[in-house]
N, C-alpha and C positions, 0 to 999 in steps of 0.2 A: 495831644495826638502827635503831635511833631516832635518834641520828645521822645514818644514812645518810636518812631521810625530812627531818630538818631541813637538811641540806645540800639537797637536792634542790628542798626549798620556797621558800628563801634563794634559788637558782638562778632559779628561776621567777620568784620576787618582783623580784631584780635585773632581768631580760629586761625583765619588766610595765612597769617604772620606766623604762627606756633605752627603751622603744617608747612611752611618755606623752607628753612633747616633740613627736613628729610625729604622731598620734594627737591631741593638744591644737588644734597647728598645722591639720590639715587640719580641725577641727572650726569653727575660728574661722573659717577662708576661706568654710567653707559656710554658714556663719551670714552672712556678709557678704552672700552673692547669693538669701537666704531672704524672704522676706513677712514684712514689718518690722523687717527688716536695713538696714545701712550703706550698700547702693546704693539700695535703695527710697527711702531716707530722702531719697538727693540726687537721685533723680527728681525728686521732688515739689518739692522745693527747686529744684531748675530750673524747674519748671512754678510757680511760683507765684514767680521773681525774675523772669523775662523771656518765658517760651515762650507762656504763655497769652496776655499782651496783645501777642504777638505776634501771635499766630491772630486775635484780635481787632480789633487796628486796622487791621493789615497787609493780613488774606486778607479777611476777611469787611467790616470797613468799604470801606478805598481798592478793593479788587481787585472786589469782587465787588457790595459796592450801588453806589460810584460809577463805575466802571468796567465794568459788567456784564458784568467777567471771568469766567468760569465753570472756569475751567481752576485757581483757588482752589478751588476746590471738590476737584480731584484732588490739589491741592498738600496741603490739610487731611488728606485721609484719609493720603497718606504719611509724613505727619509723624504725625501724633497715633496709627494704629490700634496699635502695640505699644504705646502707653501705655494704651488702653485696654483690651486682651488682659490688660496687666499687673494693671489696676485690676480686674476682674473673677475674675485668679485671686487676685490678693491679698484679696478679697470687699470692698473701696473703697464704698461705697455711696454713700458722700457724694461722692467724688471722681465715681462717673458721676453725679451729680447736677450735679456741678458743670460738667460735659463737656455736659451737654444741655443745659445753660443756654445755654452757649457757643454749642453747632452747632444749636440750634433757630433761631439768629438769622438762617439761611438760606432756612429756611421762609415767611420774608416775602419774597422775591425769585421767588418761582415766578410766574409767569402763565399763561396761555393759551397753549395748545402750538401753535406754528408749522406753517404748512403743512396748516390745518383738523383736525387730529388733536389726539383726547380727552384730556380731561387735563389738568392743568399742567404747567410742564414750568420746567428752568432752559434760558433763552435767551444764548446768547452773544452781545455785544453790541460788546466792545472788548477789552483786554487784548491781551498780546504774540503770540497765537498766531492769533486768528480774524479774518481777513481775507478778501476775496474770491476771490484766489487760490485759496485753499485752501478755500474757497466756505463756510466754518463761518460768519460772519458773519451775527448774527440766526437762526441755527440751535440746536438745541438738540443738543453734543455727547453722545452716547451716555456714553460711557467716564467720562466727568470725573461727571456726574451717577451713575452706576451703582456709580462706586469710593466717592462722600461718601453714599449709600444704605446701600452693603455696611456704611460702619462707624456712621454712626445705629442701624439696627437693630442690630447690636451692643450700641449704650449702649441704645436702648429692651427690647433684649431681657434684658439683665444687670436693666434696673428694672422690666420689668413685676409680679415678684413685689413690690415694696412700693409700697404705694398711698399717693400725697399727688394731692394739685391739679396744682401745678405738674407732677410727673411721668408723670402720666397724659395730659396733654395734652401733654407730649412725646411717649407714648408714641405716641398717637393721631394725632398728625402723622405719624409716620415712617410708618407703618402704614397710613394711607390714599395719603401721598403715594408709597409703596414700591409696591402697591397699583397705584394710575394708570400712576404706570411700567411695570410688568413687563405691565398689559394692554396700554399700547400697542406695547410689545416684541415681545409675547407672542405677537401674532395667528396668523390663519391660514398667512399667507407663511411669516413665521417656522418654523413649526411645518412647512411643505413642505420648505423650505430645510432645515432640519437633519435630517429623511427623506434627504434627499439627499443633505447631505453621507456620511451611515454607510456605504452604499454606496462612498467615493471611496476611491480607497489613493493611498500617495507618486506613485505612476509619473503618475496623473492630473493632478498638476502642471505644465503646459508652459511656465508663466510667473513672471513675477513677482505675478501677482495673486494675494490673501489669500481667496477666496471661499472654497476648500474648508476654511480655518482652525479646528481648534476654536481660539477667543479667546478674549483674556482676559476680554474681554467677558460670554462662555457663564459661566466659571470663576463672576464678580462674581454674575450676575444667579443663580448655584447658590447663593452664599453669602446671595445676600437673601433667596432662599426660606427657607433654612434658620433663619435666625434670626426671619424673621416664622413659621415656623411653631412657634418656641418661646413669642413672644409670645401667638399665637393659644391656643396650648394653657393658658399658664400663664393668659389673660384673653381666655377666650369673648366676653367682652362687645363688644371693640376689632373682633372680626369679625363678630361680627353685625352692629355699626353699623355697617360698611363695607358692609352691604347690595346683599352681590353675588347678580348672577343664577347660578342654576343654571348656565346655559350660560356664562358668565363663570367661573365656582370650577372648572368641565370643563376648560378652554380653560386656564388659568392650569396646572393637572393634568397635562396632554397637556405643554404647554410645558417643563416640568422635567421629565419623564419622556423626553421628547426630547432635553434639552440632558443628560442624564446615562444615557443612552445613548449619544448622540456621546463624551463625556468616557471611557466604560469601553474602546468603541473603538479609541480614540486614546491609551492607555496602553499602551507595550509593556514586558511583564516578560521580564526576560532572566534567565540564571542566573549569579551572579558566586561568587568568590570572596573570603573579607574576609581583613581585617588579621589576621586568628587563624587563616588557613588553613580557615577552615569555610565549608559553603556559603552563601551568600547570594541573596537576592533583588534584583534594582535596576530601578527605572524608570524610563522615560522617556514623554516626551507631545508627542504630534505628530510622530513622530519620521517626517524625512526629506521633511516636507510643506514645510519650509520654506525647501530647501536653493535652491531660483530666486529668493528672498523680497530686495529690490532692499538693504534694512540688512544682509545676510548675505553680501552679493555679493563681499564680502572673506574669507569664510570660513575660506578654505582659506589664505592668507597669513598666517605669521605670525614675518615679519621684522620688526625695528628702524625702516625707516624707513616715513616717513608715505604714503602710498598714494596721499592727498589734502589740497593745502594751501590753507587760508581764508585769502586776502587782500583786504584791507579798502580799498576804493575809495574813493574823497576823499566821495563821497554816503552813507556811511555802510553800504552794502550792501558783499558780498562774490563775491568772484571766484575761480570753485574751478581748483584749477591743478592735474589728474593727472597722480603721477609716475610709477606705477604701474598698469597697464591693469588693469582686472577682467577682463576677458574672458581675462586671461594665466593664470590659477588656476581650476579646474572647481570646479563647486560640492562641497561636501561632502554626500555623499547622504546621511546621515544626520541631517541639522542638523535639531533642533527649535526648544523654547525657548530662549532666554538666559537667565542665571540673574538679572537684575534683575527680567523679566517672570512667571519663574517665581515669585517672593519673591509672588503671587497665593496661591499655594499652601500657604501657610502661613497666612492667614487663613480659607481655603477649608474645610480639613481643621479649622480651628478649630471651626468654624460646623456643619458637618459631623457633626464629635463631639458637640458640645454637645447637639445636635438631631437624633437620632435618631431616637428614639420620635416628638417631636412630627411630623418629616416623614411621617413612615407616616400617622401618625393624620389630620394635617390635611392633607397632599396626596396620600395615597393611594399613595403609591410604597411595594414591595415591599425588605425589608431586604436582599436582592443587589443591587438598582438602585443602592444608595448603596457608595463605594469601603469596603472595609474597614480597617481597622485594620494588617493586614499588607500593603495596596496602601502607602497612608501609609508607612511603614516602609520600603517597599522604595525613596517618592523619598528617603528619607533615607539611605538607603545608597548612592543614586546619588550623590548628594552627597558622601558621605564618599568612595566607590570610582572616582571619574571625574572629580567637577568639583574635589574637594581636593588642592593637589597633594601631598599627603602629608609634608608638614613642620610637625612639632609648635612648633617653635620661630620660625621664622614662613611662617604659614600664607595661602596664595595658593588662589585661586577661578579656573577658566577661565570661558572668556566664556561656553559654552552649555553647556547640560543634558546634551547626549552626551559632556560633555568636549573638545568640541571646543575649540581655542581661539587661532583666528586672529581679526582685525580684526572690529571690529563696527558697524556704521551709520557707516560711512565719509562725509563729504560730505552729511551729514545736516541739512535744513532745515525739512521738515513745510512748507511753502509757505510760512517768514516767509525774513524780511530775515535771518535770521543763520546759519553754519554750523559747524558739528559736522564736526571733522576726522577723526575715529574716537575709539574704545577700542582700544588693541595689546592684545596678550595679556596675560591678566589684568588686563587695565584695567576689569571689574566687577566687582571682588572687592570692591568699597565693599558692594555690595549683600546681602553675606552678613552685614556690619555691621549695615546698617540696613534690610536685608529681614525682620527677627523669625528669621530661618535660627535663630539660638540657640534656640530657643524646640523644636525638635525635639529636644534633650536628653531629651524624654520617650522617644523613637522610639530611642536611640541615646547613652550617656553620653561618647562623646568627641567631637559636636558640645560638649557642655558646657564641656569641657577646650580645643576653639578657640574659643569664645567667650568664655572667662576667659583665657584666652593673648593674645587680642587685646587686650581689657581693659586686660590690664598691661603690652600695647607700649604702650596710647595714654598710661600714668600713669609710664612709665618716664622716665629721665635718662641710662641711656645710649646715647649715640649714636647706635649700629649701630642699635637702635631707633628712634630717632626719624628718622632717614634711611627707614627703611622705611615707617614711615607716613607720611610726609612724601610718598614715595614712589607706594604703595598704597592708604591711608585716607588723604587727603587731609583730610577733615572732622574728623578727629579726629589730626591731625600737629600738628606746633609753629608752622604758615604760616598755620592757619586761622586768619580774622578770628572775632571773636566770635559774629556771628550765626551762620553758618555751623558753626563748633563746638558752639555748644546746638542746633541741628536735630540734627546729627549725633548727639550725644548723648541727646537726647528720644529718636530714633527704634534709637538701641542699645541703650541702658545698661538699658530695661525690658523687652525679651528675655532678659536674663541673668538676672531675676528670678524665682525659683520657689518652690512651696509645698512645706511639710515635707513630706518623703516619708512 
């Protein structure tokens, strides 16, 4: 008998030993993508060999005080906010110290808001995109201002808890200038217009025009709320000097109680099935409002050749040559977001979570007002179940949220001198790279497993590898110039980073 128990032990003990090697191995991988692991290590080390005085001289000196580009302002927030997600779950205190150093520098370029309306504001003045054509010129663009907002408060909201000089009047910048913004946002119009929009459905759509849109717009100005109202909670003080009126703190109230009314609206949950045969949740947002939308007009195409070709006339400007009629493909009625513009939503649901309690408390919204936990969850499975095309080894993104994935912003110029031939199918899978998309591993662990798959095509040497991101991830292939590879990487490699579980 005792024999037989030491045989049997001996059995066990062997098994324990042949499953230690892999068992060791996956220990060490995940130590690598942990909060003061091996990739954190060379975030920083990126960020402090090139990426910072990039931000520095590049966007914020040339672009934005001597060029009164404003559109640096949108460039910052998509390069820097997954490093600052990063810095925050990794608890960095110094590093958003060091990030508000950086983006307070902005704060001196506000002026007097254009067009007699309150406030400062940033004015577009020059840079490649605001011209009169496209009438931005000496205007104060929404979007570019609203996206370097969403990620300020961010950094002021991760520091309001510790109090120095220096960071409390960072704090107090963001706060007042976030503040200014969303009242002049905010107004009554506003607040009629999105009454309005709740009522629309797809079919109301006759054209190309974006009126009935929830935007990303709406999405940004959800997430400044949310983070000014963790500021507010965590430092009463920062709000009461902002010394709003009564009728002002209503109005700002009403404003996000409307834009996240719109947003519960315009989520539609379906019921899917997953990769384990069980049921699932998936969603989507805006679905089907966008399918006239003039970038989408390729939708439903999704051949090999180009649709529309950019030839470049001896004046420097280009001459679009369709080979390809739009009007020959119907739209796809169900087209929403694309999944570059959606990569919103992953900052959104940050901000979101974060600030829960503080939004109840300091704007009054009712805990169903705000999405939950398993809405969240369910875009993450849209993702996994529609937009991935389901190869673990390498992994491809279609163009939009419904999974749809024919051509995208075909012939595309925003009113400047240059054109954008399209995206083919899968041609924005870049943005699952450096949209934070990793970073919903919390919501799902085999986003984790493409994000570390991606990972190790970008550090790989064979071939068939680097042909694909060469291919696919272009920022992160063997072709990238230098620059262009540390953005790429700033804005990936600090998604893969997470906190012990």
């Amino acid at each position: 008998m005792q024999l037989k128990y030491w045989t049997s032990g001996c059995i066990a003990l062997l098994v324990l030993f042949a499953s230690f090697p892999a068992w060791a191995e996956k220990q060490s991988a995940d130590s690598e993508f942990l909060c003061g692991g091996k990739l954190e290590a060379e975030v920083w080390q990126l960020w402090d060999g090139s990426a910072k005085e990039y931000l520095r001289s590049q966007q914020f000196t040339k672009r934005l005080k001597e060029q009164g580009d404003t559109y640096a302002l949108y460039d910052v927030q998509t390069y820097a906010h997954n490093l600052v997600a990063m810095a925050r779950r990794c608890k960095r205190v110094d590093r958003l110290q060091e990030l508000a150093e950086l983006l307070g520098k902005a704060f001196s370029t506000l002026e007097a808001a254009p067009d007699s309306k309150a406030g400062r504001a940033w004015v577009c003045k020059g840079g490649a995109v605001c011209n009169e054509k496209n009438r931005l010129i000496n205007k104060e663009v929404l979007l570019t201002s609203l996206q370097f907002l969403a990620l300020t408060t961010s950094v002021a909201n991760g520091l309001s808890q510790v109090s120095n000089q220096k960071q409390d009047k960072f704090v107090e910048l963001t706060a007042i200038a976030s503040l200014q913004h969303l009242l002049r946002w905010g107004d009554g119009n506003a607040v009629r217009q999105l009454k309005n929009q709740i009522g629309a459905q797809a079919q109301d759509v006759k054209d190309g025009s974006s009126a009935l849109f929830f935007s990303d717009k709406h999405l940004w100005m959800i997430a400044v709320y949310a983070d000014l109202a963790g500021i507010f909670q965590g430092n009463p003080r920062v709000l009461a000097e902002a010394k709003l009126t009564e009728e002002q703190l209503q109005g700002m109230r009403q404003h996000l109680f409307w834009m996240l009314k719109l947003f519960a609206t315009r989520i539609t949950l379906m019921d899917g099935v997953g990769r384990n045969g069980r049921p699932v949740k998936l969603a989507d947002l805006d679905r089907g409002f966008w399918r006239r939308y003039a970038d989408n007009r390729y939708a439903g195409y999704t051949g090999g050749e180009k649709p529309v070709n950019c030839i470049k006339q001896a004046d420097g400007t280009f001459q679009k040559k369709e080979s390809l009629n739009a009007g020959t493909f119907e739209p796809v009625e169900n087209i929403g977001w694309d999944i570059s513009h959606a990569r919103r939503l992953v900052h959104a649901f940050d901000a979101i979570e974060r600030n829960r309690e503080a939004m109840q408390k300091v704007w009054g919204v009712a805990q169903d007002d705000l999405p939950s936990v398993g809405i969240m969850r369910a875009f993450a499975q849209q993702l996994l179940e529609k937009v991935w095309n389901g190869d673990a080894e390498y992994p491809l993104f279609s163009n939009y949220w419904s999974g749809a994935n024919g051509w995208y912003r075909v012939g595309y110029d925003n009113g400047t001198p240059r054109c954008m031939e399209g995206y083919p199918p899968f041609g924005l899978s870049n943005a699952f790279a450096t949209g934070g998309y990793a970073s919903w591993a919390r919501y799902d662990p085999e986003i984790r497993t493409l994000g570390r798959r991606l990972y190790r095509l970008s550090v790989s040497d064979i071939e068939a590898d680097r042909l694909f991101m060469d291919k696919y991830f272009p920022g992160l292939g063997t072709k990238a110039d230098a620059g262009n590879r540390m953005l790429t990487q700033l804005m990936f490699w600090p998604s893969l980073v997470e906190t012990r579980q």
